[in-house]
C-alpha positions, 0 to 999 in steps of 0.5 A: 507498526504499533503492537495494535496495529500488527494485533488487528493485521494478525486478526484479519489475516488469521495469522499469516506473515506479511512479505512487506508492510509500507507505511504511506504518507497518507492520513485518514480520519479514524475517530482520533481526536487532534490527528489522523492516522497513516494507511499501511499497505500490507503485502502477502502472497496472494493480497494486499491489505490496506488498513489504519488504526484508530477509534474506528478500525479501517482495514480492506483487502483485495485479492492479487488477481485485481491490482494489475494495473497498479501504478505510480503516479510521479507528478503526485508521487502516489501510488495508485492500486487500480483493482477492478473492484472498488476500494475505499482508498487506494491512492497512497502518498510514497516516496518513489522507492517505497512505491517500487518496493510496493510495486514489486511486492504486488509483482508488477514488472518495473522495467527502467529504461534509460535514455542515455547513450554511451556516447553522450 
């Protein structure tokens, strides 16, 4: 994360520390002129916030009592934060252990289970 990136994250949150910062394989138009900019999920007690930096500023939260039914899609290899309340993106290209990482920084249980027997 760039020193202006962390600068209007530390703004918005008034300060408080992030438990994890992912950055996304997802690109968005922030008024720069020949490249977009990566959608960085950021993670703490009680929020996540999603945000990228540009000429334009995109930066949304949302409480962690609205992302319950947050999933990863593994045929598109996005992770998908399903609030009840509209964000503007929230469908974020991951590799599938940065999105277990996300999963559990949201705190929804991930239980693996395997198909595989002993015996075969």
């Amino acid at each position: 994360m760039t020193t202006r990136e962390k600068q209007l994250l530390k703004e918005h949150c008034k300060g408080k520390e992030a438990n994890d910062l992912i950055r996304s394989e997802t690109y968005i138009d922030t008024g720069r002129w020949w490249r977009k900019s990566p959608l960085w999920l950021c993670f703490f007690k009680d929020e996540c916030v999603v945000m990228a930096l540009g000429r334009r500023r995109y930066i949304e939260s949302v409480s962690c009592k609205e992302y319950a039914d947050s999933h990863y899609c593994h045929t598109t290899g996005e992770l998908v934060i399903a609030p009840r309340v509209n964000l503007t993106h929230k469908r974020f290209k991951l590799s599938p252990a940065n999105a277990l990482r996300a999963l559990h920084a949201l705190g929804i249980d991930i239980t693996i289970i395997s198909n595989h027997s002993a015996g075969e």
